[in-house]
N, C-alpha and C positions, 0 to 999 in steps of 0.2 A: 773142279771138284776136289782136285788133291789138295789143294790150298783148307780147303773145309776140314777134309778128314784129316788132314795134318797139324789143325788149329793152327795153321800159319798167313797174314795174311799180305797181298802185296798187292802195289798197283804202278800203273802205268807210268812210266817213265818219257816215252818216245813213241810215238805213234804217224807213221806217215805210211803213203802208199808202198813203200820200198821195206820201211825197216817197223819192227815190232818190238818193243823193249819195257819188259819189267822189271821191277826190284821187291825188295821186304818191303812192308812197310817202315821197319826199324834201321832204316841204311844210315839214318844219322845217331843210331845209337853203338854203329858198327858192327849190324849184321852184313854180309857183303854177298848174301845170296841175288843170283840176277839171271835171267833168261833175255840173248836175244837172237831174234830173225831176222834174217834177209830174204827178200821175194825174191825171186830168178826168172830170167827174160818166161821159161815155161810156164810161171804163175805157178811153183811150186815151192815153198820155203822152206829152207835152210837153216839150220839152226847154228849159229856163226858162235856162240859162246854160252857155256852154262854153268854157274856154280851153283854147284845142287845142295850145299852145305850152309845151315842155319848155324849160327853160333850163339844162339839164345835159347833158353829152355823152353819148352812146349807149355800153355798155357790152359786148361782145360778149356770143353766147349764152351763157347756163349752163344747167343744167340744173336749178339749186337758183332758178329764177325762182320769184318769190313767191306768182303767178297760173296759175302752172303747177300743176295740182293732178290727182286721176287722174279726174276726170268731167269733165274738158277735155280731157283724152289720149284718153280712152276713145271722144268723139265724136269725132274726129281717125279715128280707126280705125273705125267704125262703116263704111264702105262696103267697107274689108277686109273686113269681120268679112261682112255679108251674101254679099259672092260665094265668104267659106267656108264657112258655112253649107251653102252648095247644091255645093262640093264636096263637104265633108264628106259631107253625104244620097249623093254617090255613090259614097263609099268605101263606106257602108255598104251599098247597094245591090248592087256589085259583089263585096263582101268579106264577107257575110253571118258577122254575128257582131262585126262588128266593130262597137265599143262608143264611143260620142263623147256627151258631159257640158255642156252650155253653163249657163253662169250670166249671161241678161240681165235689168237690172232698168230699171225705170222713175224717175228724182228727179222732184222737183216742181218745176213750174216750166219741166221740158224734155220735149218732146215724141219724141223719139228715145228708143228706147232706151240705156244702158248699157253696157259691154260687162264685165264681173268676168273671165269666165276660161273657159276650152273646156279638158277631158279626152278625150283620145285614148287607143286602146289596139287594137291589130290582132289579130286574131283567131290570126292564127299564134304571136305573142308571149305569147296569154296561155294556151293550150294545152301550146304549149315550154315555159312557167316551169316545169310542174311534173318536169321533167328535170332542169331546172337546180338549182344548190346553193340550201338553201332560205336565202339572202342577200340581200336586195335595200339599195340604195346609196341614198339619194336627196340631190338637192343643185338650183341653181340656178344661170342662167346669163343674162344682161343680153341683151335682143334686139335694143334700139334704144338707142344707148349713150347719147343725149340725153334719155332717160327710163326710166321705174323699170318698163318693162315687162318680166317675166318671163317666159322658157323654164324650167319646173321640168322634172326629166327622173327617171326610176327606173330605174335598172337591175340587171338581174342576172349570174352568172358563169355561163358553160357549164362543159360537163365538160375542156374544154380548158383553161379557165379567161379565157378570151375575155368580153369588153361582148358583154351579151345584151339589149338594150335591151324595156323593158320597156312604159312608158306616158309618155305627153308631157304638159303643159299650157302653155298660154299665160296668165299670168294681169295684171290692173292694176296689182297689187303683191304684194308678198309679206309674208305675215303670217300672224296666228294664224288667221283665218277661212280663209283659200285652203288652209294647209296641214291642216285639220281636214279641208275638204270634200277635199282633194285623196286624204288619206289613207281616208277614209270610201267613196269609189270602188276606190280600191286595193284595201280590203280586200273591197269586194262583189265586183269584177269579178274578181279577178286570185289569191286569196291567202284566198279563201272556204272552199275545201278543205285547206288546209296547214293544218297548226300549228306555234311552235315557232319559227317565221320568226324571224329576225337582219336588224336593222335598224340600218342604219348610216347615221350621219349630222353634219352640222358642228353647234354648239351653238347654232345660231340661235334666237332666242326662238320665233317661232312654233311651230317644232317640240319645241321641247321643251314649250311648254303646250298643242299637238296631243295630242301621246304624252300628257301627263299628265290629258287630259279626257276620251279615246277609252278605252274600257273592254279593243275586240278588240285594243288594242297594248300590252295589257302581258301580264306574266307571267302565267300559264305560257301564253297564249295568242301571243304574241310577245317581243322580248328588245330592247331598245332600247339599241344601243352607238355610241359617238361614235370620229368622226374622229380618228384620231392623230394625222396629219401637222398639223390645223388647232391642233388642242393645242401642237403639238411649235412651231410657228409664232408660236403667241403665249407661249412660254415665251422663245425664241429672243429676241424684243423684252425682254419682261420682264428677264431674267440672261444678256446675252451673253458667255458664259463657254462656250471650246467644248467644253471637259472638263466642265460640266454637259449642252450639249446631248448629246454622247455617252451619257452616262449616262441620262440621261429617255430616250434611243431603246433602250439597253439595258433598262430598268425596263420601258417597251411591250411589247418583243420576248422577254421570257425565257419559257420553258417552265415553269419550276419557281419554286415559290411563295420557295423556299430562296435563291435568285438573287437573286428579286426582293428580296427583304428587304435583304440585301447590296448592293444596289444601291444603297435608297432612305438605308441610311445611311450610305453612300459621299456620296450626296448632302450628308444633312445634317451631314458633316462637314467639305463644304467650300464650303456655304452654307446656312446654319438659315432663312432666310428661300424661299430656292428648295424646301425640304423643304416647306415648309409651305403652299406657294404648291401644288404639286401635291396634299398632302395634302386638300386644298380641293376637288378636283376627281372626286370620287367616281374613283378611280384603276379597282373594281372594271369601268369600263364603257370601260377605254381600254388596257386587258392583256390578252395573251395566257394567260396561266399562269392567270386567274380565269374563262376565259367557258365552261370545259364543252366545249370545242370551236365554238360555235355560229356563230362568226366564220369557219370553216373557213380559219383563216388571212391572213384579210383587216383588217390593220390599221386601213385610209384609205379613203377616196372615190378612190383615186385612178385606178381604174378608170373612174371617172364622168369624171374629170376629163381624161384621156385621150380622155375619148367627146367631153367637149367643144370637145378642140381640133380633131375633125372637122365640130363645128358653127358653126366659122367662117363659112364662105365661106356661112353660113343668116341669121347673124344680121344684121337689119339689110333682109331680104324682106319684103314684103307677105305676112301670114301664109300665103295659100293658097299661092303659091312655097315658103314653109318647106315648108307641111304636103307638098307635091308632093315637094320633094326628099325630105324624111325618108322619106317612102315608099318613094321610090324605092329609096332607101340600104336601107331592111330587106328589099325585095323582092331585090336584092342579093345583101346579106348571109345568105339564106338558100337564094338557089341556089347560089351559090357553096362555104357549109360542107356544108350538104346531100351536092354531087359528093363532097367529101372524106370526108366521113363513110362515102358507099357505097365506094367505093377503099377505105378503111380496113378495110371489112368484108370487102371480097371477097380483100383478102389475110389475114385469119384476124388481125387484130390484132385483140387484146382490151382492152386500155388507152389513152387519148391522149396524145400524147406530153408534151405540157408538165408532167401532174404526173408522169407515169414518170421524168423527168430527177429530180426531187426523189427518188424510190422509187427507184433505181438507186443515187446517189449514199449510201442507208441502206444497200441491198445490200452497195456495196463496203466498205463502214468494218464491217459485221458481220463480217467474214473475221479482223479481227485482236482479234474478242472471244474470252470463254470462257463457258461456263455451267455448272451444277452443279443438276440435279432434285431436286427435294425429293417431289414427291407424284406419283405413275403417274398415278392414276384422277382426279387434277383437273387434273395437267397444271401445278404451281405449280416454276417456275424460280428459280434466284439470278443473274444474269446479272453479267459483269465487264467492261465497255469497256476497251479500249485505252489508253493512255496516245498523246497524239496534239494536234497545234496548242494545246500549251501546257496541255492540259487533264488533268487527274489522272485514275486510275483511279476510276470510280466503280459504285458497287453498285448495280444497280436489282432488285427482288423483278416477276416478272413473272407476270399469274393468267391461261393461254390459255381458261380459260374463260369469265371473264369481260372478255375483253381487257381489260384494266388492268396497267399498272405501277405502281410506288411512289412517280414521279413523275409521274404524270399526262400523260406526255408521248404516248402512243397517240393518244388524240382529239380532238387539238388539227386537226390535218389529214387523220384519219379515213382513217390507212393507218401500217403497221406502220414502228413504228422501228428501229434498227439493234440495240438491243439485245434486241428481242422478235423479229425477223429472225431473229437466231442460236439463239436457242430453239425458236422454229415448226418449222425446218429438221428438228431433233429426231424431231417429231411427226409428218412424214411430210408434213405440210399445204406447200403450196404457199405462198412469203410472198406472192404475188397474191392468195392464199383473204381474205387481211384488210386489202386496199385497197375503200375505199367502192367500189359499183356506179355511185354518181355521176358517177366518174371515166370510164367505158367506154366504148367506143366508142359501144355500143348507147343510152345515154343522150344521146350527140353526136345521134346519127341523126336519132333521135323529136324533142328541141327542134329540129329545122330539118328537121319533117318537113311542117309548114304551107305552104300556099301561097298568096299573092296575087296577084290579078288584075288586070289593067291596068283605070283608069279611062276613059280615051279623051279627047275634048277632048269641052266643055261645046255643047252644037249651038241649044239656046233653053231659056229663063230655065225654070227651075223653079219654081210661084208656090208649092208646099205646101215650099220650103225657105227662104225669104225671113223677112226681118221685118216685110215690109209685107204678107204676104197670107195665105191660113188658110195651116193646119198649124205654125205660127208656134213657135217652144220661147216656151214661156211662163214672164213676170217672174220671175225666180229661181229657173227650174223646169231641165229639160234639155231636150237634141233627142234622146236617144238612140233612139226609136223612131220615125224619122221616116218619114212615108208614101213608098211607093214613086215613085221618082225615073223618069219615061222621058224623060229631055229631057239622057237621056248615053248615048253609044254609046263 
């Protein structure tokens, strides 16, 4: 630790059973500061020579210190981590159901434990998810900007289309180990009974050799699709050219596969190397026109990201302050929608407003289409749009039986478009008969229909939530079942 607060950094020179020997890092620059030890028959050591003297100036902090590494961070944090510990046991106590994951290990040589990573998840959150659109976001977020320690966060959309926060972690770093076990939680605690789930996320390595070793995250049992905006970001660097950026957010966003394609050679006709740079990129996991719907319309993370810029005024707390506010903020967050949601019901509204803007606005443009039946008994239409903002008359083949068009454009956002709008009309069917239930008020309700309970202040030590006493979460094991807590009122 004096090496850190010293901005000085050194490393090992001589390492055997007998003798222990460091230096600067700068010994070839002609600093000659050096520590060394000798063991003694008693296994007690000796410090046989020491120059204590730097002869180079002090560099301010960074963060990229040499000596800085994450089982020197992790014991820094170890007396946070105990008094969250024995919060935690009271959220669980007081919140029954609620679900907390610890990974502490033991190294050699250090008598403390470790700290890897604590999995959160409140019981009201993981009962709401299954209201919500079966979406979840996940991404990371710096919590002590002078180290690599992580807030990972998951979240989901309500029917609103609102950050429905899902499940937290703290973790030492971020990698392929934290996001295996992170998502290996996810899927037991939260996402056990869905299938189908859409999984959005930036192209970080971890995650992508997560998704690729976990069997329940792939297809058909979930759908793994990447970030746009983080793509559209590193394209941006790569070819600044803003008539390609344009174009790459068009190729994202089209509905129809016919678009797209005019797009991409839009592209490579006005640069072969930007064509082929996206071609690179498995395109099918970062369009709209190719996912089935299963993105419900959600491009980016950037719903997450949004979430993050609420987690400012967090990062940078003693964990148990984090974990306090976060709580607090969900407990919040769900009286609050909750009030609105009954309001919403007790005036007989049946849809929430945010996607109904989007469904109004297909209402109004079906008024200047045309259609023409072909079949009674299946119900199969020829629909004719408008000619309108530049865009020609186009044909769509519409089958209400099967809700489908000929362009696939129905279940991208799983509510009727403008030109199946004009045909349903026909059928006597209400165009709400084929807006998802997702959308409904009644789905708002039920995800913020949980409740959490206040923890109160800590009144004396809890010895079964500790590290130093039983009930202890064991070496790379969890706490999540931890004995009952009375030492919180």
């Amino acid at each position: 630790m004096y090496s850190v607060k010293e901005c000085r950094e050194m490393t090992v020179w001589e390492s055997s059973p007998d003798v222990y020997k460091v230096v600067c890092r700068r010994l070839f620059t002609g600093c000659n500061w050096m520590l060394l030890a000798i063991k003694k028959k008693t296994n007690m050591c000796k410090v046989g020579k020491y120059i204590g003297i730097h002869n180079y100036e002090m560099d301010t902090f960074s963060g990229n210190h040499f000596n800085l590494e994450v089982d020197l961070i992790s014991l820094v944090l170890i007396p946070h981590i105990e008094v969250s510990i024995r919060y935690m046991a009271a959220l669980q106590h007081f919140n029954s159901g609620t679900v907390v994951e610890w990974k502490l290990e033991r190294s050699a040589g250090i008598p403390e434990y470790i700290f890897r990573y604590v999995f959160w998840a409140f019981k009201p959150a993981i009962d709401g998810f299954v209201h919500c659109r079966p979406v979840i976001s996940i991404d990371g977020t710096h919590v002590y900007r002078k180290h690599n320690i992580k807030l990972l966060i998951d979240v989901a959309v309500d029917a609103n289309g609102q950050i429905f926060p899902l499940v937290f972690a703290i973790c030492a770093n971020e990698s392929q180990e934290t996001w295996t076990l992170i998502l290996n939680h996810l899927n037991e605690h939260i996402v056990t009974q869905c299938s189908g789930i859409c999984l959005i996320s930036n192209r970080h390595d971890g995650i992508l050799s997560s998704v690729q070793h976990l069997p329940e995250w792939k297809e058909p049992y979930a759908y793994h699709y990447y970030c746009v905006r983080h793509l559209k970001a590193n394209f941006q660097k790569k070819y600044p050219n803003k008539d390609l950026h344009d174009l790459m957010w068009m190729v994202a966003t089209d509905h129809q596969e016919c678009k797209f394609r005019r797009r991409m050679e839009s592209i490579r006709q006005e640069d072969e190397r930007a064509y082929h740079w996206l071609m690179r990129h498995d395109l099918e996991k970062c369009t709209l026109h190719a996912d089935g719907g299963r993105r419900w319309g959600s491009l980016a993370t950037n719903v997450l990201e949004s979430f993050n810029r609420l987690l400012k005024s967090v990062c940078g707390l003693p964990v148990t302050a984090m974990v306090c506010i976060l709580f607090k903020q969900m407990a919040e967050r769900f009286v609050e929608r909750h009030r609105g949601a009954s309001e919403l019901m007790e005036r007989g509204v049946e849809f929430m407003p945010n996607p109904m803007k989007r469904f109004d606005k297909y209402r109004r443009r079906a008024h200047w289409h045309s259609f023409l039946q072909y079949c009674n008994e299946r119900n199969i239409f020829e629909a004719h749009t408008a000619i309108h903002q530049n865009r020609k008359n186009n044909i769509h083949t519409v089958n209400e039986a099967n809700r489908l068009c000929s362009y696939g454009k129905c279940p991208i956002y799983h509510m009727s478009r403008s030109h199946a709008i004009k045909c349903f009309q026909h059928t006597g069917l209400g165009p709400t008969d084929y807006v998802d239930k997702q959308y409904s008020v009644a789905a708002y309700l039920n995800t913020y229909s949980g409740q959490l309970q206040p923890v109160g202040h800590v009144r004396r030590k809890c010895p079964s939530a500790s590290l130093g006493g039983g009930g202890n979460p064991a070496p790379g094991g969890s706490s999540s079942n931890v004995p009952n807590c009375q030492g919180y009122t």
